[in-house]
C-alpha positions as CSV (number, residue, x, y, z in Angstrom):
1,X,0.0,0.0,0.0
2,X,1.4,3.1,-0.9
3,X,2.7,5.9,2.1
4,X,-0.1,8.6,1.5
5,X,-3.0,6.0,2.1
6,X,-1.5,4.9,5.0
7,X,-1.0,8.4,6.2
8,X,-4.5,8.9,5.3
9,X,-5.9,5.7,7.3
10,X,-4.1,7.9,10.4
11,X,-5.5,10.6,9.2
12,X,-9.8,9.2,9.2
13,X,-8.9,7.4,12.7
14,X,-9.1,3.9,10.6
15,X,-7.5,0.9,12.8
16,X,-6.0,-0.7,9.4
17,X,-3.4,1.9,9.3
18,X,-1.5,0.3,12.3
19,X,-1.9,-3.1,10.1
20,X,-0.5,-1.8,7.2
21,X,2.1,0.3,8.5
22,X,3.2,-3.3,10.4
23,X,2.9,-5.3,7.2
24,X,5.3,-2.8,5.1
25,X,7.3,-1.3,7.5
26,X,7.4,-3.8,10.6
27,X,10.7,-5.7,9.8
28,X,12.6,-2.0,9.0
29,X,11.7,-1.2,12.3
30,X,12.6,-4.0,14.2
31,X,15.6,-4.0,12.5
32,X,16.4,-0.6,13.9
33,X,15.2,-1.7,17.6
34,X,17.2,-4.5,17.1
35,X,20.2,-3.1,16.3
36,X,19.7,-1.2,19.6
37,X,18.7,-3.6,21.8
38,X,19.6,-6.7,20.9
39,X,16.8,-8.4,22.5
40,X,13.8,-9.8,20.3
41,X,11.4,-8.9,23.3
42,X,12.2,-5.6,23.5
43,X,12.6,-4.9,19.9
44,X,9.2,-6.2,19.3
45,X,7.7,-4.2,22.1
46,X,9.5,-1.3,20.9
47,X,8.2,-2.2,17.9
48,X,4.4,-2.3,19.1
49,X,4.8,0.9,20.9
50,X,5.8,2.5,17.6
51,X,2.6,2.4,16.1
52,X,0.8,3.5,19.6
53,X,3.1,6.5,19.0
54,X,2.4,7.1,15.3
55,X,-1.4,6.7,16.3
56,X,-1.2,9.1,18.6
57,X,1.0,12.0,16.5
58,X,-0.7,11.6,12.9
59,X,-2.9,13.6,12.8
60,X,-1.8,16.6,13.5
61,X,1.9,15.6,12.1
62,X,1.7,14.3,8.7
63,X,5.3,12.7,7.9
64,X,6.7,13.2,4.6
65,X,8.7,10.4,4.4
66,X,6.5,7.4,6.5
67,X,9.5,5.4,6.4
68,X,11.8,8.1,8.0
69,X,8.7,9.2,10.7
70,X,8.2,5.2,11.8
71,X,12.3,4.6,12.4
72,X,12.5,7.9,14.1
73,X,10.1,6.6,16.7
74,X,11.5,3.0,16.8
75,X,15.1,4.7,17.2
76,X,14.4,7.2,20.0
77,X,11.8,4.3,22.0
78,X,14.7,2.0,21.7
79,X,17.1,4.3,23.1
80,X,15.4,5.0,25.7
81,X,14.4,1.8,26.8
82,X,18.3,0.8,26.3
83,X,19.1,3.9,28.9
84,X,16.3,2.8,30.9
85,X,17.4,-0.6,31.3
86,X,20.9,0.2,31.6
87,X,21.5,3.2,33.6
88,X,24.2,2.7,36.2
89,X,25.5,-0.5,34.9
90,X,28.8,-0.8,32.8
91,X,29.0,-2.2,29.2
92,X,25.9,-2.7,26.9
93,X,27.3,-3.4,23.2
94,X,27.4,-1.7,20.5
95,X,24.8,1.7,21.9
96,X,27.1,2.4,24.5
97,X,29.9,2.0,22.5
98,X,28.1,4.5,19.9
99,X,26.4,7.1,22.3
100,X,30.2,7.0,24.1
101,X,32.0,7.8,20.5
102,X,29.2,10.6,19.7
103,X,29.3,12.3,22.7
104,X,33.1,12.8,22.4
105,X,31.8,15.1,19.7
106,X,28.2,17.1,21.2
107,X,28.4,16.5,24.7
108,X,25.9,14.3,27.0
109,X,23.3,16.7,27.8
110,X,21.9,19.4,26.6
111,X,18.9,22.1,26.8
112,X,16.2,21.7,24.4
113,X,16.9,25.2,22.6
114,X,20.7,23.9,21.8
115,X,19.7,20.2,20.7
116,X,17.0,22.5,18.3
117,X,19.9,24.4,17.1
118,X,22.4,21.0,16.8
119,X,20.3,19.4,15.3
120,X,20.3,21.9,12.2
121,X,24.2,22.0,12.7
122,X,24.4,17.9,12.5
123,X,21.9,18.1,9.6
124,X,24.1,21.1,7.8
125,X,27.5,19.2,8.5
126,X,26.3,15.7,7.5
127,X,25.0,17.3,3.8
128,X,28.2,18.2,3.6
129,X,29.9,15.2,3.7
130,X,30.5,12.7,0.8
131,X,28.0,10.4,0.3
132,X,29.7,7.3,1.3
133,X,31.0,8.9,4.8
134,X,27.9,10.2,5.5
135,X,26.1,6.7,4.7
136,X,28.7,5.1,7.0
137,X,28.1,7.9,9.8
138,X,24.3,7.3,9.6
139,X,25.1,3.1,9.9
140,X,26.7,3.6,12.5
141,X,25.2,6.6,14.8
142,X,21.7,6.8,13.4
143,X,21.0,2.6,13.1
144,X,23.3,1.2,15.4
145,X,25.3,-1.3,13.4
146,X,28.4,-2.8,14.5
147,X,31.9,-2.2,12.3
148,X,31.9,-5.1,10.9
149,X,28.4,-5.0,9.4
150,X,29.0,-1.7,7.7
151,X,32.4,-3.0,6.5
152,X,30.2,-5.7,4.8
153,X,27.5,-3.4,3.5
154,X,29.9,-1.5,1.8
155,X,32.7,-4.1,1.0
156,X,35.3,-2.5,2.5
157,X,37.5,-3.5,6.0
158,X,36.6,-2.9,9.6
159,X,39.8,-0.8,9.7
160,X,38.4,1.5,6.7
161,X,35.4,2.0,8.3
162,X,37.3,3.1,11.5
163,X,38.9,5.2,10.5
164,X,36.5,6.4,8.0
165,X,34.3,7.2,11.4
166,X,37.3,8.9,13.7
167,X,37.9,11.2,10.7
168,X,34.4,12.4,9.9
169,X,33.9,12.7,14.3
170,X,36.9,14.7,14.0
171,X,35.7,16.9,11.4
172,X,32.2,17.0,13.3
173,X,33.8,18.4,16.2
174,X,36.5,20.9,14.4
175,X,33.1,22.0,12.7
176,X,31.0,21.9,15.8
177,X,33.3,24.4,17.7
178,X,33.6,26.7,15.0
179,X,29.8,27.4,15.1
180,X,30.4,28.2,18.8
181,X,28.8,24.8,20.2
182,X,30.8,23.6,23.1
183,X,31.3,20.2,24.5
């Protein structure tokens, strides 16, 4: 079923939205959760809650991009069931590992006026990258997955992707503090 029907199913309050939306975009999602997680429960549940959430934003948001919208929920539930989960114990795979290398670059916490205003930065600096560093940054940071995986994706070695990754953090944060956003 194509993305504006589903968006309008949301849209006239219709219950089969939530059963198409699982049917095409269920296994992206879990995916994502997954990669997060690593727990089939909790992916799932994250899973179930992200159509609970996209009932309860559409309407009034109507997503331009459905697929985008629905892993944007499953990310940020997952997360925060990982930090949930998790806080005050050690270790935790590959999230840790990824929210650990990030926030080397923009910080742990911040007001809600400068994530607003990062967020644009992140978006500005990552359109400025070339496409195959940015699709490696967005593996790794946006969904989650391990080194190795990308290295496959993209037939290349767990070393290029390393370094690949350092370089463009580096860059991130040289480009971070020139627009005045401190760690």
């Amino acid at each position: 079923m194509e993305d504006n029907i589903i968006i309008e199913l949301y849209w006239q309050r219709n219950e089969a939205a939530i059963d198409e939306s699982r049917s095409k975009y269920g296994r992206y999602c879990r995916k994502i959760a997954d990669n997060i997680l690593h727990s089939e429960e909790d992916s799932e549940e994250c899973v179930n809650d992200t159509w609970l959430r996209a009932w309860d934003s559409i309407p009034p948001e109507r997503p331009s991009v459905l697929s985008s919208f629905f892993g944007r929920i499953t990310r940020n539930l997952a997360i925060d069931r990982f930090r949930r989960e998790r806080s005050g114990k050690y270790g935790g795979g590959q999230t840790a590992l990824c929210l650990d290398e990030l926030s080397e670059c923009i910080g742990k916490e911040a007001s809600i006026e400068d994530r607003v205003a990062l967020r644009e930065l992140l978006n500005k600096f990552l359109r400025s990258l070339p496409e195959r560093n940015r699709d490696i940054f967005l593996m790794r940071y946006w969904y989650m997955q391990p080194v190795s995986e990308i290295a496959r994706q993209i037939g290349t070695s767990e070393g290029a992707v390393k370094m690949i990754l350092q370089r463009v953090r580096i860059k991130m944060r040289k480009y971070l503090e020139k627009e005045g956003v401190g760690i």
